[in-house]
N, C-alpha and C positions, 0 to 999 in steps of 0.2 A: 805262752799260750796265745794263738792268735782265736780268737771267734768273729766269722763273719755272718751277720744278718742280715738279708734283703741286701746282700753285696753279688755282686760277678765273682766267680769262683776263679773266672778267665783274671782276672787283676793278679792272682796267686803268680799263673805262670810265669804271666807278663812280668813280673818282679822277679822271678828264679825263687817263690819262695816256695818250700816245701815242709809239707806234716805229718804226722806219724800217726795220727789217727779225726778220721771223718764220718761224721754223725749227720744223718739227711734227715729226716722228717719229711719225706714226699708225697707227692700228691697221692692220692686215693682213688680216683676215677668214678667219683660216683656220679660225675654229671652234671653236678650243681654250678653255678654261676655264684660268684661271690664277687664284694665290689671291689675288690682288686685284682681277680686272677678267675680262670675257670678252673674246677677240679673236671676238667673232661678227660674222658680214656686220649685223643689225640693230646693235649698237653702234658699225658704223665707219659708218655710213648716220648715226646720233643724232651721230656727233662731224664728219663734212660739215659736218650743220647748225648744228653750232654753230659751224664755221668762220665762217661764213659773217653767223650772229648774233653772234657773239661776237668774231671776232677781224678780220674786214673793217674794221670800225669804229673800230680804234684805232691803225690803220696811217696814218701823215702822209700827206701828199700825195705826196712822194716815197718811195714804199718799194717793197717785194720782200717776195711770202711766198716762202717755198721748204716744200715737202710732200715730205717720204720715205715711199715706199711701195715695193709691190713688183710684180710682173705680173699679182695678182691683183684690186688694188686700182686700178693707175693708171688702168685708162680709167673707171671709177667716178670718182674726184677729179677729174680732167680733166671727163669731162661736167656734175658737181655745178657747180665754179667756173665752170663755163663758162655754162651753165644757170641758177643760181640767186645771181642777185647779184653775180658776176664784174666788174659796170661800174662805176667808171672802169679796172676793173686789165685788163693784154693779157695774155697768155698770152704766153711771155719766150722760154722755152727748155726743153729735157728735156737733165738730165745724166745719162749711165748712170757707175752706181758699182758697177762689176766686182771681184770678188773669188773667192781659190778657196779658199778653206776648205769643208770638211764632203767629205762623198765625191762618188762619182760613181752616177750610175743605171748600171744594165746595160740598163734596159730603156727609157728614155725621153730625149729630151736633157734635159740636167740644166739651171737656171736660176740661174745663177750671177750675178746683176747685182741691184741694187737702182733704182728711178731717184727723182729729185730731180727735183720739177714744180715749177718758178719762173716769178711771175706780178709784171707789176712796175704801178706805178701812178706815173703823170708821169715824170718822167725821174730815177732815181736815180742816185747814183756809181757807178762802177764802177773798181775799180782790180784791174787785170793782175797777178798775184801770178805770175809765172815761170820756173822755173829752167832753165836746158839741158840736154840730152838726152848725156850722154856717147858719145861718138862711139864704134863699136867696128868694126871689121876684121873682117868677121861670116866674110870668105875664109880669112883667117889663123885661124880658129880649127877650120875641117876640118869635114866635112860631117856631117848632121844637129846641128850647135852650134845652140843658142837660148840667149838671152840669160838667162832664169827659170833655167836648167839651172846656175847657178852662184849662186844666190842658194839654194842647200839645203846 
């Protein structure tokens, strides 16, 4: 397993090393200034292209990128891979990654999801990783019960 952090992705090539599946965490474009990097729309547009120079090329035959981003971002990453250099890789699947942390709007619906844009190239593994769903009596527990309502 190789994992790179705060590394060049360029250093992969440049060694002929190649992997079979790649996980980004990308910018989001919301404009902010942080004290090592900006999340601005032109930054996450320069790190596209570098997807696409940089990290296409090191992927085997059989692999999967997977891209997290968020609603401001995903039809931007979807159009870029799709657009510019995406081929031989298909476009796989969107997984949405729900969560309720942080508060609620009053005034807008709130965006509580993240998604995972997975693009796969030749046929890669795939292994099922899943556990069952505890069964619950949703009757027996008396009206307005939701299952969340017990996990506080």
């Amino acid at each position: 397993m190789l994992i790179l952090k705060d590394q060049p992705v360029s250093a992969c090539k440049d060694l002929g090393i190649q992997v079979d599946l790649v996980y980004m965490d990308v910018l989001y474009g919301t404009g902010r200034l942080f004290h090592d990097y900006s999340d601005t729309l032109s930054e996450a547009v320069k790190m596209m292209e570098d997807i696409v120079k940089y990290v296409l090329p090191i992927l085997k035959e059989d692999s999967r990128i997977i891209i997290h981003c968020d609603s401001r971002m995903n039809w931007r990453y979807r159009a870029a891979m799709d657009f510019f250099g995406c081929n031989p890789f298909d476009f796989e699947t969107e997984i949405i990654w729900s969560y309720s942390s942080g508060g609620a709007s009053k005034e807008r619906i709130t965006e509580k999801h993240d998604t995972l844009l997975v693009w796969k190239k030749g046929n890669p593994p795939f292994h099922i990783l899943r556990e069952p769903y505890a069964t619950v009596d949703a009757a027996s527990k008396g009206a307005g019960w939701h299952p969340r309502s017990e996990e506080h």
